[in-house]
Backbone bond lengths (Angstrom), bond angles and torsions (degrees), N, CA, C in turn:
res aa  C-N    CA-C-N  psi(-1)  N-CA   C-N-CA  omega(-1)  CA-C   N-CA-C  phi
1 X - - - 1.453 - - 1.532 108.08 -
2 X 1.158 95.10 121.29 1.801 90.58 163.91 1.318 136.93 -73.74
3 X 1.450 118.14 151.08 1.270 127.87 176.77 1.434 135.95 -12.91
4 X 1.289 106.58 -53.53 1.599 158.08 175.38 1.626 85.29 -52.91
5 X 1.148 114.81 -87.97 1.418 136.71 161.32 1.736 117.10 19.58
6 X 2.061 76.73 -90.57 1.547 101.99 -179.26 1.500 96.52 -51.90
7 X 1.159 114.02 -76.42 1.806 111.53 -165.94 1.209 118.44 -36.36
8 X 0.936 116.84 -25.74 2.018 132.14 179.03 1.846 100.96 -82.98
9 X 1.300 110.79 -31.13 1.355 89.12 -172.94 2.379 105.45 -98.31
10 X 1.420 85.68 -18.71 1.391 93.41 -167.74 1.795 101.45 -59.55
11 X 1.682 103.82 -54.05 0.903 101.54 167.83 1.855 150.97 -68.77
12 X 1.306 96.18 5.42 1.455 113.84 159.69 1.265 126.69 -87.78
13 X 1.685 108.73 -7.12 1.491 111.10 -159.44 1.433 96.09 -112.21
14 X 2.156 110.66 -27.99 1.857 111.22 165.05 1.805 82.74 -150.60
15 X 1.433 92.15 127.07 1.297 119.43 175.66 1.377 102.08 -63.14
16 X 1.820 113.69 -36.13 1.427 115.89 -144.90 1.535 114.26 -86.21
17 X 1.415 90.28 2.68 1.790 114.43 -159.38 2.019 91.40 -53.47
18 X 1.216 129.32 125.82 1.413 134.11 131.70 1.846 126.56 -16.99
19 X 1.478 110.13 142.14 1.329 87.64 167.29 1.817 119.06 -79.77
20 X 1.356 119.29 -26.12 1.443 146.03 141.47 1.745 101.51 -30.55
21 X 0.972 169.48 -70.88 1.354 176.21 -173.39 1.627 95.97 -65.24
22 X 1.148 122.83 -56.47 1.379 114.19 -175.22 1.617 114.65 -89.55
23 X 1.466 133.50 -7.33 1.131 142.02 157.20 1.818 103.66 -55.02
24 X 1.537 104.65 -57.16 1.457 109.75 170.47 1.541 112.43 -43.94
25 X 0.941 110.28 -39.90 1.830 99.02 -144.98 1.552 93.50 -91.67
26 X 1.534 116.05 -45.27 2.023 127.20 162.92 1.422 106.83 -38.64
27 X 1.033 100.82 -69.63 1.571 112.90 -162.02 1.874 111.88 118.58
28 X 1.518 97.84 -8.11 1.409 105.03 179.94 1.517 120.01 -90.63
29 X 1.571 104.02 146.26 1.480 87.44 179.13 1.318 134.44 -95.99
30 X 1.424 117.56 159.79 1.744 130.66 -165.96 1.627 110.28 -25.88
31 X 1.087 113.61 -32.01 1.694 119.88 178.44 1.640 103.81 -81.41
32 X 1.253 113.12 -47.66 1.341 101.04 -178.68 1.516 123.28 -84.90
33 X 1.809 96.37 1.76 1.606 88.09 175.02 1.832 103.32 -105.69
34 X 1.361 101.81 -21.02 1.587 106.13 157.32 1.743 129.68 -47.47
35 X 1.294 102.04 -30.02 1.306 111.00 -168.12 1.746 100.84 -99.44
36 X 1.493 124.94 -41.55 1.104 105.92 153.56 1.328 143.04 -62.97
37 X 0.976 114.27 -16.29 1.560 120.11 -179.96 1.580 107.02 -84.91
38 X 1.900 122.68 -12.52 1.202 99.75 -170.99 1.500 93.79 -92.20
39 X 1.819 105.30 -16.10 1.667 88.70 -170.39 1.392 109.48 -84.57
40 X 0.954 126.05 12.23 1.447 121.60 166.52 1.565 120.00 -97.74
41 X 1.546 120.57 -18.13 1.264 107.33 173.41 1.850 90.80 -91.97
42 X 1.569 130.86 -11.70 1.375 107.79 149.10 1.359 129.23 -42.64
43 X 1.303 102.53 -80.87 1.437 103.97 156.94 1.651 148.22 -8.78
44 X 1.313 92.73 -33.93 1.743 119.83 -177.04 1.495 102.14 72.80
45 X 1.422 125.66 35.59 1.283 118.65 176.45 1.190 124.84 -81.59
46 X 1.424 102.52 -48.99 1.539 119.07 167.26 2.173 104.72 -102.29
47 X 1.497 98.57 93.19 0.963 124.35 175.49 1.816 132.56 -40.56
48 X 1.606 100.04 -49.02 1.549 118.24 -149.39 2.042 103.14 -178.46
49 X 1.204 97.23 147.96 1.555 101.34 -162.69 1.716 92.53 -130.38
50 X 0.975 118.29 124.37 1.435 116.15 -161.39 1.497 99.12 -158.65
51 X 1.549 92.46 160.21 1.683 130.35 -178.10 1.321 103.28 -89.31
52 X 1.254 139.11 154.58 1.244 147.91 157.40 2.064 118.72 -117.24
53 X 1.176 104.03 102.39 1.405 117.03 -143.79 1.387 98.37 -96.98
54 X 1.429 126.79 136.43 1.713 133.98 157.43 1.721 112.36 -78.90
55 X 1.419 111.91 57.42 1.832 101.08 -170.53 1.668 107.60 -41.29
56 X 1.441 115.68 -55.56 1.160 114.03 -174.04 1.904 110.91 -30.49
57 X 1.322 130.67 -29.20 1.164 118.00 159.56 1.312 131.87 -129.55
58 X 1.451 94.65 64.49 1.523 135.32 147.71 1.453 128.47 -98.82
59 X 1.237 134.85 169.81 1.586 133.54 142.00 1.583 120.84 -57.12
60 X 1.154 125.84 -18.45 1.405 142.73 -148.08 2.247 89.23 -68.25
61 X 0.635 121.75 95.04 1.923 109.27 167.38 1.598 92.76 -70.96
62 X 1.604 86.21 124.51 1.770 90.32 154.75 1.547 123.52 -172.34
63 X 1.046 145.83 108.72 1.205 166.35 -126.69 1.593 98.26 -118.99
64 X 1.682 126.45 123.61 0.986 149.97 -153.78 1.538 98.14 -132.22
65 X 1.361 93.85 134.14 1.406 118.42 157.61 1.796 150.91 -150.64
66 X 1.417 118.77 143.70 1.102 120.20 -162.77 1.758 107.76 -108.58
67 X 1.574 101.19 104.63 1.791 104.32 -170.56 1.421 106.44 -118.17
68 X 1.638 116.06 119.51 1.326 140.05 -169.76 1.652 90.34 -90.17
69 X 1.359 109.21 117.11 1.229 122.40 177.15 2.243 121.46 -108.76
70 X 0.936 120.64 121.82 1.163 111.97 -176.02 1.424 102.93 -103.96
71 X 1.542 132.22 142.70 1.031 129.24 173.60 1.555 115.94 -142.90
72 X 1.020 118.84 -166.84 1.601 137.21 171.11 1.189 120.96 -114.18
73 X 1.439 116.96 113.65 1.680 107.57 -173.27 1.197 96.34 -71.73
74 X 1.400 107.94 165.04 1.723 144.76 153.29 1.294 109.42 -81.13
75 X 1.318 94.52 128.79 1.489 124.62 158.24 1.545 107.16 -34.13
76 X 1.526 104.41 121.82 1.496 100.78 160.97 1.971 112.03 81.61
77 X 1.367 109.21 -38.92 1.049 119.27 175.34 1.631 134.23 -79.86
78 X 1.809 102.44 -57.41 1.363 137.68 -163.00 1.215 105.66 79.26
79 X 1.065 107.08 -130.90 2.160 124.42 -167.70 1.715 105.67 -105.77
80 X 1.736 103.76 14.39 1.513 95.66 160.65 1.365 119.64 -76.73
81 X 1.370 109.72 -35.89 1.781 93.84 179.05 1.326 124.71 -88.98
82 X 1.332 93.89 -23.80 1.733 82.56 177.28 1.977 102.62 -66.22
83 X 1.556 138.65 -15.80 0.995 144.53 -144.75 1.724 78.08 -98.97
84 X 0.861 105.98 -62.70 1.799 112.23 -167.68 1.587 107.70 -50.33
85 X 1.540 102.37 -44.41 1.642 100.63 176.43 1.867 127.21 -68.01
86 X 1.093 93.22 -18.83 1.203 113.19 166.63 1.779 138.54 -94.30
87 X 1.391 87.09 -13.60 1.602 94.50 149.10 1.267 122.64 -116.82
88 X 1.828 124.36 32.66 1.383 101.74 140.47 1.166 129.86 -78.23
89 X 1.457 108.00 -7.61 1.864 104.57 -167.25 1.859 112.71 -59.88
90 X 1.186 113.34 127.38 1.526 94.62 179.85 1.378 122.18 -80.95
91 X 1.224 123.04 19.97 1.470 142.57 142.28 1.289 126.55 -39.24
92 X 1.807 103.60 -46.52 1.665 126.54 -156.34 1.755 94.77 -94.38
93 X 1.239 106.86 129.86 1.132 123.48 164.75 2.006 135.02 -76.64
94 X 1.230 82.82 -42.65 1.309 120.04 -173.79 0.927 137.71 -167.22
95 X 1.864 141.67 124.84 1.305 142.53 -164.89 1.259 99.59 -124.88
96 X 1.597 132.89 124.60 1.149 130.78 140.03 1.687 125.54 -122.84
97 X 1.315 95.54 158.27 1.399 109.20 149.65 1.352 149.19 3.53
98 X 1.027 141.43 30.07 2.108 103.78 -143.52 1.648 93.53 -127.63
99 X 1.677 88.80 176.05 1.938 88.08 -178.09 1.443 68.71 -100.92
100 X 1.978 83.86 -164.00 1.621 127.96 175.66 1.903 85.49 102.27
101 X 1.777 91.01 -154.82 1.523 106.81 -176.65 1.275 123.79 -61.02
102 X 1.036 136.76 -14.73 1.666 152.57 -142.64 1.652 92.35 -156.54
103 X 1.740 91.11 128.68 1.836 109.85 169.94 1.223 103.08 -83.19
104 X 1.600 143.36 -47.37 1.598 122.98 -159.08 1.434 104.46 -129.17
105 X 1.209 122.91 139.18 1.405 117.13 158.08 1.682 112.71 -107.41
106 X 1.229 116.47 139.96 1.511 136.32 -137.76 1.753 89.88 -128.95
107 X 1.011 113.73 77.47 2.108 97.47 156.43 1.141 119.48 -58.11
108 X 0.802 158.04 135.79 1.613 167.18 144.39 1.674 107.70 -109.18
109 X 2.017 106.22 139.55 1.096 114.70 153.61 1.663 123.65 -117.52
110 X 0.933 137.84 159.08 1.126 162.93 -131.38 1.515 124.51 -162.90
111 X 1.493 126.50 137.86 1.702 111.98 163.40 1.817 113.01 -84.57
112 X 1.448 103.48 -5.62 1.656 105.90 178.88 1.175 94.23 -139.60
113 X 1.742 100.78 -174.31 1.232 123.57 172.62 1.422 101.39 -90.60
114 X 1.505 92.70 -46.24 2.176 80.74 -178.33 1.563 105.46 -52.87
115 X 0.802 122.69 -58.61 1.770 151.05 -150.66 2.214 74.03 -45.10
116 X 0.987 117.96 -71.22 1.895 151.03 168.12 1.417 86.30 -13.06
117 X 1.244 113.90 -77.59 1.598 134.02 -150.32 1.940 103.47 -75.52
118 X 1.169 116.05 -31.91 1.192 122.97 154.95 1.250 145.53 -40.29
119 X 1.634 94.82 -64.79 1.767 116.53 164.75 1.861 86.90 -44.59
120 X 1.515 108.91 -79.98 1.079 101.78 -159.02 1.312 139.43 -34.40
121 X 1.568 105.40 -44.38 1.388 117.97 -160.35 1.874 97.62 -81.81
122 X 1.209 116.72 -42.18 1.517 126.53 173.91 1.441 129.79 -51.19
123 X 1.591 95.14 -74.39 1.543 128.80 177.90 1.563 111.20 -73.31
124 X 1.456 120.98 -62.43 1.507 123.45 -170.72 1.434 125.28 -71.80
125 X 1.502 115.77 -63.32 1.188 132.94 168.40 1.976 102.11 -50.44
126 X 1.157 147.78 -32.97 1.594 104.59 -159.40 1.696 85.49 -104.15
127 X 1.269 118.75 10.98 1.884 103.80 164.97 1.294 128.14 -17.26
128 X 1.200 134.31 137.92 1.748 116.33 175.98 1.107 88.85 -74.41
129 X 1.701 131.09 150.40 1.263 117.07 179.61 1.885 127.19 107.91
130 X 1.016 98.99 -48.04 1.601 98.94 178.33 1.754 110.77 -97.76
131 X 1.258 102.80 137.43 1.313 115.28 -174.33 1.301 106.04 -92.09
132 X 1.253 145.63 -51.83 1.295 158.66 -161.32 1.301 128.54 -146.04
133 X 1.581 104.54 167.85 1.396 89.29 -175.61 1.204 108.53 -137.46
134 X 1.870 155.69 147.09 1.312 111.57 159.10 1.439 83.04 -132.37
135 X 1.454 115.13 147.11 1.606 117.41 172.35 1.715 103.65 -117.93
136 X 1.365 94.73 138.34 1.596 113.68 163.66 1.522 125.36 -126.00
137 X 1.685 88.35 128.86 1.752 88.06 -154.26 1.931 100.33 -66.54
138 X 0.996 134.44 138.88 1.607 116.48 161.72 1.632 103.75 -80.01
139 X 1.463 107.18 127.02 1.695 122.30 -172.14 1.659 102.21 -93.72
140 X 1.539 111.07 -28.90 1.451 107.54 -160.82 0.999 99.04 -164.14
141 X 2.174 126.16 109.58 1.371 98.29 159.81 1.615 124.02 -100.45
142 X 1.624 113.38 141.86 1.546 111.37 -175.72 1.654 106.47 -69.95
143 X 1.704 93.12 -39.67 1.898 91.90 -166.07 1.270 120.21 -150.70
144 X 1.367 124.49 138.43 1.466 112.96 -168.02 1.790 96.35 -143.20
145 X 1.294 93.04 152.41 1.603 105.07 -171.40 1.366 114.43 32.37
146 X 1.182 131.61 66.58 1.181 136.02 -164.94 1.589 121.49 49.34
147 X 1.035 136.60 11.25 1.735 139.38 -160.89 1.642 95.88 -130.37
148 X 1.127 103.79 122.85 1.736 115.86 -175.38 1.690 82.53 -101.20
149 X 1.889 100.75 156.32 1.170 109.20 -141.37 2.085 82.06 -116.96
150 X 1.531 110.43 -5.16 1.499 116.22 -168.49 1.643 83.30 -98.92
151 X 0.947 100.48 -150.91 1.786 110.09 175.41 1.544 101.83 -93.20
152 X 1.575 116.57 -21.20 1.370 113.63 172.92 1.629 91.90 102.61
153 X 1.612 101.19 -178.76 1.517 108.33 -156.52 1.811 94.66 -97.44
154 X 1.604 128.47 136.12 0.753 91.46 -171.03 1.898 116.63 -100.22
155 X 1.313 94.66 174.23 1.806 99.22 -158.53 1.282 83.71 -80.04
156 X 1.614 114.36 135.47 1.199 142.13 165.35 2.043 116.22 -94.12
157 X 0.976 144.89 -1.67 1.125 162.43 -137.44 1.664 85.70 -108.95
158 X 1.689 108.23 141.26 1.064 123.56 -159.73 1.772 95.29 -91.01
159 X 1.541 118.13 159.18 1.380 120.83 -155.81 2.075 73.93 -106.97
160 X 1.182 83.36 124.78 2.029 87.88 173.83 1.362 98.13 -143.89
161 X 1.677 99.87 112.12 1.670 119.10 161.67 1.380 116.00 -99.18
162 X 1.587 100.98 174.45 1.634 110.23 -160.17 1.193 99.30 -88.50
């Protein structure tokens, strides 16, 4: 794996990592890990540097959702524009892709469920373009980007030293 690589994956796994911390761990130095890291957020590789948050124990109210969208591609385009038009709302969290019955799945947050059901029924549903809609509220999340949000399940696996 290349260099490039490691730094791309180190830093997905702790945003918070130093260029000093990751010079250590490469073997490369602070300039050369400085200089890769800027050409990659040139690049748009490394996008966004972010926290991964437990709101549920916060004050924050906020009601999450997962909306399976079916649509009609565009001419010339496919399901990029209708995808693009649908993630300006600052509601929308995230738009992807996916197979099965439904072309996009749409996260959206919200302070309610009505507030949820609104966007949709108003904003989402009369798109030129989208056929359907189905929304699922998320009630509880256990785990996200690999990090369970409980203490997690615990590992039962026997402790074997050398």
């Amino acid at each position: 794996m290349s260099k490039k690589m490691d730094i791309i994956e180190l830093l997905n796994e702790n945003s918070r990592l130093t260029d000093k911390q990751i010079s250590v761990i490469t073997g490369l130095s602070e300039d050369e890990v400085k200089d890769i890291i800027k050409n990659l957020e040139e690049e748009k590789v490394l996008l966004k540097y972010s926290t991964l948050v437990n709101w549920e124990k916060t004050e924050k109210e906020v009601v999450r959702a997962l909306i399976d969208v079916r649509v009609t591609p565009q001419q010339g385009q496919g399901f990029n524009a209708i995808a693009e038009r649908i993630g300006q709302y600052d509601e929308v969290k995230s738009v992807s892709l996916i197979s099965g019955g439904y072309d996009l799945s749409v996260e959206v947050e919200g302070k309610t469920m009505k507030e949820i059901a609104i966007f949709v029924a108003e904003r989402l549903a009369p798109i030129d373009g989208v056929l359907s809609t189905t929304t699922h509220f998320i009630l509880k999340r256990y785990k996200q980007d690999g990090i369970f949000f409980t203490d997690g399940p615990e590992d039962k696996r026997l402790v074997v030293t050398p």
